[in-house]
C-alpha positions, 0 to 999 in steps of 0.5 A, spaced: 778 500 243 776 504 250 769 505 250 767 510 256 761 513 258 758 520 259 752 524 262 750 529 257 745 534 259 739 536 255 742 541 249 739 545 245 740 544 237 741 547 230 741 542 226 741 541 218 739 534 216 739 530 209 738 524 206 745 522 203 749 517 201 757 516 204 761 520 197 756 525 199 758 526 206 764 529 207 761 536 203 755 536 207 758 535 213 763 541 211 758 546 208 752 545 214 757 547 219 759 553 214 752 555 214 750 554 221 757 557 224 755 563 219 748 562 223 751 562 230 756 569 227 750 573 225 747 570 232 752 572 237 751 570 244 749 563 242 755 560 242 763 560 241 765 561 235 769 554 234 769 547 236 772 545 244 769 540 248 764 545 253 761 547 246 761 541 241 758 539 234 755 533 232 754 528 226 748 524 228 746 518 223 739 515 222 742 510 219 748 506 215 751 511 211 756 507 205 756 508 198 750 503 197 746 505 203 742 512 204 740 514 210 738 521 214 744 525 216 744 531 222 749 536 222 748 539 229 751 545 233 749 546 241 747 553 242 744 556 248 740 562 248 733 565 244 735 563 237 731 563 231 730 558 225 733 561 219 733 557 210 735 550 212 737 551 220 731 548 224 732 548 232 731 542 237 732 540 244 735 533 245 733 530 252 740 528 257 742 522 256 748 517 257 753 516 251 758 510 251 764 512 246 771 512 243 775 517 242 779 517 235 784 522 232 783 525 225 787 520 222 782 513 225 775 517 222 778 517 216 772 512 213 772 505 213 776 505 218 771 509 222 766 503 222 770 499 227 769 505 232 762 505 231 762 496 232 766 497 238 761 502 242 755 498 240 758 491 242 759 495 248 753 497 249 749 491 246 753 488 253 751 493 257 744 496 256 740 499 251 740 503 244 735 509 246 732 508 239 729 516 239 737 518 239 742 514 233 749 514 233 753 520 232 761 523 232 761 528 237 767 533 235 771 538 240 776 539 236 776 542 230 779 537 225 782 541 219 786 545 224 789 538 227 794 533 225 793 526 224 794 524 230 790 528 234 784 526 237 778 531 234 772 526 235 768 521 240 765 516 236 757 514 241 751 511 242 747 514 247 743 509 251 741 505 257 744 502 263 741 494 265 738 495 271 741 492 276 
């Protein structure tokens, strides 16, 4: 896979979080980032209103996610502006940081096959410096998958992490 990195500045987050397990995953995901949207619309001025690489959601896991493993899961939007927390939306600020990742299309985050994505990075980034423990893995989406064919690339699969020094 071709792993590529990036310098992400530091974002301000609205994120709702939850234990889960992988069958769960696919309506959490989609129903949190129906109620942060619907946040964000009554909020104007915090974001656009979609999904593009300037505006970005994410996925961020704590952990594996598979059918016998729980783990924590952050479904993010970036915002900009004041903002206020509102039911199950909490804020956070994420620090800048590097991100080595792959792009996929919607058809190779279809699960298991996103798992070898998620290998390929973090062998990169095992060879090339460090995990930033504080910030896991995540699917960073700038595109909106419903509306893509398959064959479109919609998500970068990254690992934030530190360079070896030199």
């Amino acid at each position: 896979m071709d792993i590529k990195t990036r310098t992400v500045p530091e974002r301000k987050l609205a994120v709702i979080s939850k234990e889960l397990f992988q069958p769960q995953l696919t309506e959490f995901i989609m129903g949190a980032f129906h109620e942060l949207f619907s946040w964000a619309e009554r909020n104007p001025g915090l974001r656009a209103l979609d999904t593009t690489p300037e505006d970005p959601t994410y996925v961020i896991f704590h952990g594996p996610v598979t059918p016998d493993a729980s783990a924590l899961v952050e479904v993010c939007i970036v915002i900009d502006g004041p903002a206020e927390p509102e039911g199950r939306i909490v804020l956070k600020r994420e620090p800048a940081h590097e991100e080595a990742y792959t792009t996929l299309t919607r058809e190779g985050m279809e699960f298991p096959h996103i798992l070898a994505a998620y290998d390929a990075v973090a062998m990169w980034v095992i060879e090339n410096g460090s995990m930033i423990e504080s910030l896991p893995s995540r699917e960073v989406y700038f595109a909106d998958v419903l509306k893509q064919p398959m064959d479109a690339p919609v998500v970068d699969v990254a690992y934030p992490f530190e360079r070896k020094s030199a």
